[in-house]
PDBQT receptor file of N, H, CA, C and O in Angstrom, charges set to zero:
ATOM      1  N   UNK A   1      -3.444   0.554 -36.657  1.00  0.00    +0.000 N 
ATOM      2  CA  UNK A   1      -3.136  -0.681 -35.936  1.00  0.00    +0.000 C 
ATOM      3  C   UNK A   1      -1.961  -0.466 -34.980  1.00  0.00    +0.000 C 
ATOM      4  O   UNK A   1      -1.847  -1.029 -33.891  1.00  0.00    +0.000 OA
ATOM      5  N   UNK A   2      -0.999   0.513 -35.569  1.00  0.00    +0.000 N 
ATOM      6  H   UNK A   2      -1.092   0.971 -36.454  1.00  0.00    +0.000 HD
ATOM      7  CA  UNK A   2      -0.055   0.319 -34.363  1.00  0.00    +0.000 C 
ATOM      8  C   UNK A   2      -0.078   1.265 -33.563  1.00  0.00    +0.000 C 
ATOM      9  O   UNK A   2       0.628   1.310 -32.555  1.00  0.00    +0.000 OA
ATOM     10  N   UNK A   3      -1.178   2.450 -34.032  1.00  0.00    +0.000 N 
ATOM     11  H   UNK A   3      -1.752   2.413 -34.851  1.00  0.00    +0.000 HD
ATOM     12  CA  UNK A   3      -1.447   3.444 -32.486  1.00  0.00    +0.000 C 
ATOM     13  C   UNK A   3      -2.158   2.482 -31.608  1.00  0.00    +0.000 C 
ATOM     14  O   UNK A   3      -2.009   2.577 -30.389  1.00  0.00    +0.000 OA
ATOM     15  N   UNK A   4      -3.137   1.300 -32.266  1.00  0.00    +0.000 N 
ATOM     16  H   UNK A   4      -3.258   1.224 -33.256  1.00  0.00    +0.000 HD
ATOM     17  CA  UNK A   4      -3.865   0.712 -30.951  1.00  0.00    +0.000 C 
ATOM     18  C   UNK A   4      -2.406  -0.534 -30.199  1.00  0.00    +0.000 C 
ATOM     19  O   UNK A   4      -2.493  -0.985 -29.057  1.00  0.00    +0.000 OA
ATOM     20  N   UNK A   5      -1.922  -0.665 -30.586  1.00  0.00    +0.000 N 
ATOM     21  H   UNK A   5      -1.851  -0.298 -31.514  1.00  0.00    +0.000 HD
ATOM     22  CA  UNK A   5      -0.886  -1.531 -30.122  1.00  0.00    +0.000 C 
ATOM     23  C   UNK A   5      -0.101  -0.651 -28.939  1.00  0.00    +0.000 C 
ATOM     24  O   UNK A   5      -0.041  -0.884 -27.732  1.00  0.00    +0.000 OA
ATOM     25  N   UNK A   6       0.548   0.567 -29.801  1.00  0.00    +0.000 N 
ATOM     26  H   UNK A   6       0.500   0.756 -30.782  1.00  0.00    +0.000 HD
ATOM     27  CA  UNK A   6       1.230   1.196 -28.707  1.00  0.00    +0.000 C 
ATOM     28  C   UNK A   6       0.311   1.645 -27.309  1.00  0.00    +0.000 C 
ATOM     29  O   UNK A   6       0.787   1.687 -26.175  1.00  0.00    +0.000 OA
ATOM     30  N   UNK A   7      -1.105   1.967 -27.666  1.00  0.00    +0.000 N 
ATOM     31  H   UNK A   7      -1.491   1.933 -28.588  1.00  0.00    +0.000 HD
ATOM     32  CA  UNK A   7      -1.844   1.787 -26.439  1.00  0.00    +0.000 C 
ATOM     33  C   UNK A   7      -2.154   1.449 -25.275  1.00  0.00    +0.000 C 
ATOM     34  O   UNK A   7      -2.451   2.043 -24.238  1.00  0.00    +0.000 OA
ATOM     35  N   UNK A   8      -1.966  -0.260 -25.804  1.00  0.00    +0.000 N 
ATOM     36  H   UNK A   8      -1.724  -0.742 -26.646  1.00  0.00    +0.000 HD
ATOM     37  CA  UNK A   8      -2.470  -1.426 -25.353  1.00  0.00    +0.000 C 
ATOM     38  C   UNK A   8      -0.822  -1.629 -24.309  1.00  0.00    +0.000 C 
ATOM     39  O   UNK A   8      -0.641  -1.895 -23.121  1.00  0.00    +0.000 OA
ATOM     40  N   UNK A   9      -0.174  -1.437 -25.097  1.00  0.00    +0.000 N 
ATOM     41  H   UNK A   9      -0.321  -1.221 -26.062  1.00  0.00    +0.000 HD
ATOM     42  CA  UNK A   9       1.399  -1.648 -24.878  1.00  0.00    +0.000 C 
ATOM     43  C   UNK A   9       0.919  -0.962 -23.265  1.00  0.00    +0.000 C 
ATOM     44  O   UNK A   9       0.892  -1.631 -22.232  1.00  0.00    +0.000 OA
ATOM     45  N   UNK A  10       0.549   0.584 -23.367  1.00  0.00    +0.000 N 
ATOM     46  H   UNK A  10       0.572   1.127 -24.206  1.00  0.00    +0.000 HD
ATOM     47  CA  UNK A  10       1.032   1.342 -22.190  1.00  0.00    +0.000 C 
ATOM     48  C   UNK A  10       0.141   0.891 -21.286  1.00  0.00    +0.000 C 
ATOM     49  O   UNK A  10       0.613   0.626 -20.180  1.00  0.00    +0.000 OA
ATOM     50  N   UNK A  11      -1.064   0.721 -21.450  1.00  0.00    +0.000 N 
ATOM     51  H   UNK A  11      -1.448   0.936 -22.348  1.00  0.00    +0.000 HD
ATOM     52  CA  UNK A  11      -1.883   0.339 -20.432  1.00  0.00    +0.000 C 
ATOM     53  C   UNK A  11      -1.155  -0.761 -19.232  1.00  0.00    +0.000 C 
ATOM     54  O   UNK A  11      -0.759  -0.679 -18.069  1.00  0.00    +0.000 OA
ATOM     55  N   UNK A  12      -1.247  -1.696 -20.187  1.00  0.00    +0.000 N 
ATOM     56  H   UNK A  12      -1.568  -1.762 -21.131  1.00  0.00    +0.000 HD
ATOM     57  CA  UNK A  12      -0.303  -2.973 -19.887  1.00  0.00    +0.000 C 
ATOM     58  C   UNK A  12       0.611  -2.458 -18.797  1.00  0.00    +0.000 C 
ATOM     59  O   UNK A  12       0.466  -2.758 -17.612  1.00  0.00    +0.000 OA
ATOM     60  N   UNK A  13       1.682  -1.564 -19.325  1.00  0.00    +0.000 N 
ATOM     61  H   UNK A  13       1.800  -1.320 -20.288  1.00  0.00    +0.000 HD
ATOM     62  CA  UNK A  13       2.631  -1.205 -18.133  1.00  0.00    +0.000 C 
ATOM     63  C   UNK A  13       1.965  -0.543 -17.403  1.00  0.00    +0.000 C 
ATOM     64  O   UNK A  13       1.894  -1.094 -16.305  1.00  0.00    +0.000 OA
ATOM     65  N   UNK A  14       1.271   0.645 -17.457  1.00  0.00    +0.000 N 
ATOM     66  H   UNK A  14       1.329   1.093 -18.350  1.00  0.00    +0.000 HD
ATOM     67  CA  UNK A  14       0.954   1.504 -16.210  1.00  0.00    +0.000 C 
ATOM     68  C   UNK A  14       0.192   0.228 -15.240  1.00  0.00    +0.000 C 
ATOM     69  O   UNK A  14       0.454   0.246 -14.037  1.00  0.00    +0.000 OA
ATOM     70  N   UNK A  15      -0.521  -0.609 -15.643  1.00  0.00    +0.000 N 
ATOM     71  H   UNK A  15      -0.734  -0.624 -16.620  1.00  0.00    +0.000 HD
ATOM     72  CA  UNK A  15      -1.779  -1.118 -14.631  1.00  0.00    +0.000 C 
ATOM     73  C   UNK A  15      -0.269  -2.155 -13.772  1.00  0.00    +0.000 C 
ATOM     74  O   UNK A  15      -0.457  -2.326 -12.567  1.00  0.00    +0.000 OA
ATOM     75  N   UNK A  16       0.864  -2.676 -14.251  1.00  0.00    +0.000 N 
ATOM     76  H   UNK A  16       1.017  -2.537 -15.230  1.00  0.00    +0.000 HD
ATOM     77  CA  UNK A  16       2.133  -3.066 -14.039  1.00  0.00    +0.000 C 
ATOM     78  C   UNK A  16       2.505  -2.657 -12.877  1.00  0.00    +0.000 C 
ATOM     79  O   UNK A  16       2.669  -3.349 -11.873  1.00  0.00    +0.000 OA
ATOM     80  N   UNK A  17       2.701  -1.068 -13.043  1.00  0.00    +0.000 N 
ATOM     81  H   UNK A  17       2.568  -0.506 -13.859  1.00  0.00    +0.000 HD
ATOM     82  CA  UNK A  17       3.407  -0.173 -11.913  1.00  0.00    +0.000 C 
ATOM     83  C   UNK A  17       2.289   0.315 -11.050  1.00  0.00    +0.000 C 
ATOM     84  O   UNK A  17       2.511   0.933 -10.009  1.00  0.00    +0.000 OA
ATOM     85  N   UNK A  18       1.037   0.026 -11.498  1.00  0.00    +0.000 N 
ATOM     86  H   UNK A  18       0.857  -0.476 -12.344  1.00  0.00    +0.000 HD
ATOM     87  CA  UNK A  18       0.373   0.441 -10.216  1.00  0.00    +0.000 C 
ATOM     88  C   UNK A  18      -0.174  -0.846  -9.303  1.00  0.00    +0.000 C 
ATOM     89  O   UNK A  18      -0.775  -0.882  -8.230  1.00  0.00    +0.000 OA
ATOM     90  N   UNK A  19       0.212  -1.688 -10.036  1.00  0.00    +0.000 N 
ATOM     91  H   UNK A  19       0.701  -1.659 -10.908  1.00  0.00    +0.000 HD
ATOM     92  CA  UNK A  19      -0.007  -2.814  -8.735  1.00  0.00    +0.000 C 
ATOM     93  C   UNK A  19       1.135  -3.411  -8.165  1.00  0.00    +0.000 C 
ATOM     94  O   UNK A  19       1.192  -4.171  -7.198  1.00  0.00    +0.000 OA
ATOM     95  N   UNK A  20       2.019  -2.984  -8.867  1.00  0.00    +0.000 N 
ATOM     96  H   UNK A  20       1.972  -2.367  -9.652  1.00  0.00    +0.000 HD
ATOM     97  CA  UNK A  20       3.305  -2.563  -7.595  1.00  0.00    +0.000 C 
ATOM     98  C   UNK A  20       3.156  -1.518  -6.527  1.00  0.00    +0.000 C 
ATOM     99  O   UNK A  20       3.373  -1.762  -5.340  1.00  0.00    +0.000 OA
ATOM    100  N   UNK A  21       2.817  -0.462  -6.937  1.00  0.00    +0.000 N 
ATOM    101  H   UNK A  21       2.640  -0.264  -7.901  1.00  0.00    +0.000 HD
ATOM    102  CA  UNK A  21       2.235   0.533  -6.083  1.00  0.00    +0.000 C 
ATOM    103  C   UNK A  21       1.527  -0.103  -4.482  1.00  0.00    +0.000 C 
ATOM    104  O   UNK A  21       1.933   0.017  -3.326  1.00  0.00    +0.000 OA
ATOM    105  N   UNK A  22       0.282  -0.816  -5.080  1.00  0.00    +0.000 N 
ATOM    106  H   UNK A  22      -0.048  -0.913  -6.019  1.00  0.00    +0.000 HD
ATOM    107  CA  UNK A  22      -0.643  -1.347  -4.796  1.00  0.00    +0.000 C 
ATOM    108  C   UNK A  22       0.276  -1.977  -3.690  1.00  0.00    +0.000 C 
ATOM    109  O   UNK A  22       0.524  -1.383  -2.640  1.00  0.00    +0.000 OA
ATOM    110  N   UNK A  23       0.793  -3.301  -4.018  1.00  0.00    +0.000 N 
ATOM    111  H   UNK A  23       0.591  -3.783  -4.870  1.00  0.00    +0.000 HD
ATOM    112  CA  UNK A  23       1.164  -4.218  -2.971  1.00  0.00    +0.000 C 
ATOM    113  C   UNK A  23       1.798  -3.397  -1.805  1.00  0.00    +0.000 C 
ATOM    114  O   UNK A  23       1.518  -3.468  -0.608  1.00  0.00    +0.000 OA
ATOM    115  N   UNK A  24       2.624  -2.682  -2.363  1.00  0.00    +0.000 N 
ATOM    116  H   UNK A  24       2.851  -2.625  -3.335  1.00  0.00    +0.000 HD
ATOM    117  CA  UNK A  24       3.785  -1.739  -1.415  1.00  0.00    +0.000 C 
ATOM    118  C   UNK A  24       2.559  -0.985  -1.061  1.00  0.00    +0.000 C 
ATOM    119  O   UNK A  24       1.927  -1.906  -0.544  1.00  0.00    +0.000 OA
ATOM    120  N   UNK A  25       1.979  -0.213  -1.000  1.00  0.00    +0.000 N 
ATOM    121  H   UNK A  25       2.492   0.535  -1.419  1.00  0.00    +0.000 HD
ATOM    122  CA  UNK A  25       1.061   0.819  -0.011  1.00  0.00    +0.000 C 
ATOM    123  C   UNK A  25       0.660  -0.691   1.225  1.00  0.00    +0.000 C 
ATOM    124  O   UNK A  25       1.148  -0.747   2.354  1.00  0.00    +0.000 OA
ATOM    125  N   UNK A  26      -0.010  -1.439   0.819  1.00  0.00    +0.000 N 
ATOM    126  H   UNK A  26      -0.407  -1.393  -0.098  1.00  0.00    +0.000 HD
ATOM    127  CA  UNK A  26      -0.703  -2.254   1.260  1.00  0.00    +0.000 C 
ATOM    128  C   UNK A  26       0.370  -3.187   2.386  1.00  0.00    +0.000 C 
ATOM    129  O   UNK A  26       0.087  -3.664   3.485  1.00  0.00    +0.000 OA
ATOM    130  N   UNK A  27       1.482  -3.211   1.735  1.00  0.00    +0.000 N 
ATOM    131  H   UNK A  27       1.712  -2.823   0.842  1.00  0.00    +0.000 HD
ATOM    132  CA  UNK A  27       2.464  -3.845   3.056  1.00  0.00    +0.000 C 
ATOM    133  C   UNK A  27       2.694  -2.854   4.024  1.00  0.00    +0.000 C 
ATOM    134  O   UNK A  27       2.428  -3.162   5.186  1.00  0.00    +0.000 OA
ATOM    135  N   UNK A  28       3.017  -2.029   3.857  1.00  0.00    +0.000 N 
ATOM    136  H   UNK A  28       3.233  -1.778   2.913  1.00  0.00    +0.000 HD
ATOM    137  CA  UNK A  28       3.225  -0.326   4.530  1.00  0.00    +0.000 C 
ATOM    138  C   UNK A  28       1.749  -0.261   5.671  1.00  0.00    +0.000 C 
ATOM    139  O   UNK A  28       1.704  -0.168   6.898  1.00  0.00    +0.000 OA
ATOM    140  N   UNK A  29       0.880  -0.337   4.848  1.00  0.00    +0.000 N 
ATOM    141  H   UNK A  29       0.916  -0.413   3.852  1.00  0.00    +0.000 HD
ATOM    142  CA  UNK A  29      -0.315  -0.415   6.173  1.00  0.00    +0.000 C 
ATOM    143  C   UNK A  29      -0.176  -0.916   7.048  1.00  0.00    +0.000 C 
ATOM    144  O   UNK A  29      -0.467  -0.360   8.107  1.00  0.00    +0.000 OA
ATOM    145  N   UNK A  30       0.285  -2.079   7.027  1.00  0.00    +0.000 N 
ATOM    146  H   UNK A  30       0.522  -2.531   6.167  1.00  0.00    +0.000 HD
ATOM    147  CA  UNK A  30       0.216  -3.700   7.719  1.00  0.00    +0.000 C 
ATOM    148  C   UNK A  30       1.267  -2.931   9.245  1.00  0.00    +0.000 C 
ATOM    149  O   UNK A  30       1.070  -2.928  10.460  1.00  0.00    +0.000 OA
ATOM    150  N   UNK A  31       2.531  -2.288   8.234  1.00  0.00    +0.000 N 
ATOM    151  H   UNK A  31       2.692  -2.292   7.247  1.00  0.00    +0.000 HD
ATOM    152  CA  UNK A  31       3.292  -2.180   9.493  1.00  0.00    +0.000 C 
ATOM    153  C   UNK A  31       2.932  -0.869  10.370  1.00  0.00    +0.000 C 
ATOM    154  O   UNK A  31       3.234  -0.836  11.563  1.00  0.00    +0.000 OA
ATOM    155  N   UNK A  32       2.164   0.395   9.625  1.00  0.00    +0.000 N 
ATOM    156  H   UNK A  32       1.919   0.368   8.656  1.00  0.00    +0.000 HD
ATOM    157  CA  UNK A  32       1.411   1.581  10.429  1.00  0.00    +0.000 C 
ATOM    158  C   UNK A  32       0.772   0.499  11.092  1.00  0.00    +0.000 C 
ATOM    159  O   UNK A  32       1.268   0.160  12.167  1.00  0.00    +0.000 OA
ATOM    160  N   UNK A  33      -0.459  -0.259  10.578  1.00  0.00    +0.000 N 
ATOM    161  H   UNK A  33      -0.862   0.017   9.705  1.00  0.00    +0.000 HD
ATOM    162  CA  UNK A  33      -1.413  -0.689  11.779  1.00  0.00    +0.000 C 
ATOM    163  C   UNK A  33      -0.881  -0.881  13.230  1.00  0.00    +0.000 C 
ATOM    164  O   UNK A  33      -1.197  -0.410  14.323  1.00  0.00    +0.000 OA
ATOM    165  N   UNK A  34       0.324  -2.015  12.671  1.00  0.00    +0.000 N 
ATOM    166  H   UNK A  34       0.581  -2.397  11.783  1.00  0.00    +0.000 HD
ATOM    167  CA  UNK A  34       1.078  -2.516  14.331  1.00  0.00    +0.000 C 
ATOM    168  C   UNK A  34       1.720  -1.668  14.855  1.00  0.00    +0.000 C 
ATOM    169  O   UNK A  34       1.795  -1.667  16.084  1.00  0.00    +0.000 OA
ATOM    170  N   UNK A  35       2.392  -0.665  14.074  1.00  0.00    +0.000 N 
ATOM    171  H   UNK A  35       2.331  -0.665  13.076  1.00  0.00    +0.000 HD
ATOM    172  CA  UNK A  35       2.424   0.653  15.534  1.00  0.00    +0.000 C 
ATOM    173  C   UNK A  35       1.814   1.004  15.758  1.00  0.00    +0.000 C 
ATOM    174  O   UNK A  35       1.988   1.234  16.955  1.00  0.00    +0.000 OA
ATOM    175  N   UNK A  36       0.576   1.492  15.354  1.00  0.00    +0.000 N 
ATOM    176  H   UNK A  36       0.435   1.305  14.381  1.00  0.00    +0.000 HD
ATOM    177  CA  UNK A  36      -0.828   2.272  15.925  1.00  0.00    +0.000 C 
ATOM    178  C   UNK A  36      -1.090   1.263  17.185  1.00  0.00    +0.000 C 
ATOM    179  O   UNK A  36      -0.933   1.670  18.336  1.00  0.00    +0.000 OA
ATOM    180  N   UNK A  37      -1.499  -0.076  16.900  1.00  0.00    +0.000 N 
ATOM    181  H   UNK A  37      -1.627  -0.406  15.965  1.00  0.00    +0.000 HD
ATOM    182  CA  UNK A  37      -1.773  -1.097  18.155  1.00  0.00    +0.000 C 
ATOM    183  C   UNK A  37      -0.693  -0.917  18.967  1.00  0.00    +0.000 C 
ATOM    184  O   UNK A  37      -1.087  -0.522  20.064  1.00  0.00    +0.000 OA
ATOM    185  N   UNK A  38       0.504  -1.030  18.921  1.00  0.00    +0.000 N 
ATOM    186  H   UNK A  38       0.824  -1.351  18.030  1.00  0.00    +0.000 HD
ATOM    187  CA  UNK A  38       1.111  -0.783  20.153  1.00  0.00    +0.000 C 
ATOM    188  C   UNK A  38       1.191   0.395  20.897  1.00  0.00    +0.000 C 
ATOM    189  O   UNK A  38       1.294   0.346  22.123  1.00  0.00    +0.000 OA
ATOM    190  N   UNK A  39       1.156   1.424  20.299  1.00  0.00    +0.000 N 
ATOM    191  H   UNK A  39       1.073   1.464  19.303  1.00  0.00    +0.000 HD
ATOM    192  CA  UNK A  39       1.362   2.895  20.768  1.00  0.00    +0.000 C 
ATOM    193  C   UNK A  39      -0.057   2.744  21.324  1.00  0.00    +0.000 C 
ATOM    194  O   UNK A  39       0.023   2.934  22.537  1.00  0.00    +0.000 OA
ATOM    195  N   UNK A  40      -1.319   2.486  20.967  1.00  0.00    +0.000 N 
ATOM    196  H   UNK A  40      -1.384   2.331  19.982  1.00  0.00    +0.000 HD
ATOM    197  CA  UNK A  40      -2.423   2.538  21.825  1.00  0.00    +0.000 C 
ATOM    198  C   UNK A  40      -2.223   1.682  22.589  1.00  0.00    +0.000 C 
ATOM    199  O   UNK A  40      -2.584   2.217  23.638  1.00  0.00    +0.000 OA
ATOM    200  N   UNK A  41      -1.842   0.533  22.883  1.00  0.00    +0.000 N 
ATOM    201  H   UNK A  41      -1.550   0.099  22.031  1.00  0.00    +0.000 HD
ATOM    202  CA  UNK A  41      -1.509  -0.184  23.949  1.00  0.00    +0.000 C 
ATOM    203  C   UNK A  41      -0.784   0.333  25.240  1.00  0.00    +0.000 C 
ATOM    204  O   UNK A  41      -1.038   0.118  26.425  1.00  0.00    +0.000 OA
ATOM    205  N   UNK A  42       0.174   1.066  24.654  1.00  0.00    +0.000 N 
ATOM    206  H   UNK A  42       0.380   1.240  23.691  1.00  0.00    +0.000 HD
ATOM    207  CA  UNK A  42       1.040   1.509  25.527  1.00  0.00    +0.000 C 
ATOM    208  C   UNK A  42       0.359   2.662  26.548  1.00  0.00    +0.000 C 
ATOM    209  O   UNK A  42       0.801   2.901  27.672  1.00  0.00    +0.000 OA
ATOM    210  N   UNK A  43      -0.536   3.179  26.078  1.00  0.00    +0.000 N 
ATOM    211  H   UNK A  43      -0.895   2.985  25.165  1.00  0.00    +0.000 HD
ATOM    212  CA  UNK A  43      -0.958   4.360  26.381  1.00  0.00    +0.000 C 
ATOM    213  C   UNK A  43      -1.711   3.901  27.163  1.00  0.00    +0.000 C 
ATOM    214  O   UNK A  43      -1.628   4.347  28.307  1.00  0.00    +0.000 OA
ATOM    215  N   UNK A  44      -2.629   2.952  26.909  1.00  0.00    +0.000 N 
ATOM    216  H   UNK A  44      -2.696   2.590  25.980  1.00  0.00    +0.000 HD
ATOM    217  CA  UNK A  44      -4.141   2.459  28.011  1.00  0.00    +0.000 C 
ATOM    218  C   UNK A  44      -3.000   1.704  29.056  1.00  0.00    +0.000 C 
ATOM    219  O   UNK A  44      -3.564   1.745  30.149  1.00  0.00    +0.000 OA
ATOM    220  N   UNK A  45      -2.057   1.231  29.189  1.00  0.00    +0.000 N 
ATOM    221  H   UNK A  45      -1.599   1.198  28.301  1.00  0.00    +0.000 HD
ATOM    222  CA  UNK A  45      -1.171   0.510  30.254  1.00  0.00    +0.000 C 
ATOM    223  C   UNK A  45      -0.919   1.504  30.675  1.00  0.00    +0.000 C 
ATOM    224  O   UNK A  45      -0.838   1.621  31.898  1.00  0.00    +0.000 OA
ATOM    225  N   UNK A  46      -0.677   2.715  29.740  1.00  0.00    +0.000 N 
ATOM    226  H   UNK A  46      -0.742   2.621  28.747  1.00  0.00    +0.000 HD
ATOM    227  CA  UNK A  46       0.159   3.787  31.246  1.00  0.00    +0.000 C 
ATOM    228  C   UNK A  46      -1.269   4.379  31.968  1.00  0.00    +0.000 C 
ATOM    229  O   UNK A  46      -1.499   4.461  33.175  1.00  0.00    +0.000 OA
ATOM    230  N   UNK A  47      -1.910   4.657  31.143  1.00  0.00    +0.000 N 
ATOM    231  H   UNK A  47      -1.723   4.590  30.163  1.00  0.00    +0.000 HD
ATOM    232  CA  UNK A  47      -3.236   5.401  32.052  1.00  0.00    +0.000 C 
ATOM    233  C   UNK A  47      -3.867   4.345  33.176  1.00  0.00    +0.000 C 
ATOM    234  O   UNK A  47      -4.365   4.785  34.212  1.00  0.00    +0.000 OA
ATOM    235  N   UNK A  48      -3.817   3.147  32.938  1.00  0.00    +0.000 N 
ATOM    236  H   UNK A  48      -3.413   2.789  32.097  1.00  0.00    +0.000 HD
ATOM    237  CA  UNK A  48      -4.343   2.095  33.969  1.00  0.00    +0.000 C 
ATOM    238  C   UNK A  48      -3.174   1.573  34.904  1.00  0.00    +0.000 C 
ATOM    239  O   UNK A  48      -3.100   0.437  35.374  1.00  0.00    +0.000 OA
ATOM    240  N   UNK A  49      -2.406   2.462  35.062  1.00  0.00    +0.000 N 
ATOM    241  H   UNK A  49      -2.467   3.384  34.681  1.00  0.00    +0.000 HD
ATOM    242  CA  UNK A  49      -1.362   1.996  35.975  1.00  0.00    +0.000 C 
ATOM    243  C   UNK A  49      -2.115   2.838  37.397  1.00  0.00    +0.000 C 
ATOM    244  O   UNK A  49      -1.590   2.762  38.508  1.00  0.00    +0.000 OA
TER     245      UNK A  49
């Protein structure tokens, strides 16, 4: 009973720290995306100049 407890225990945390993980990768995208859009922006303005 208390190997399945201590188990249950860890699962619990790891799935914890990986959706911390989770959010943080996922905010991090958000801000790559908007430099990718601007840096391609920038680039089709200079070539269409």
């Amino acid at each position: 009973m208390r190997t399945l407890l201590i188990v249950l225990m860890s699962l619990f945390f790891a799935g914890c720290a990986t959706w911390q993980g989770v959010k943080q990768d996922t905010g991090d995208a958000a801000e790559w995306s908007k430099e990718k859009v601007n840096q391609g922006a920038t680039y089709v303005k200079e070539k269409t100049e």
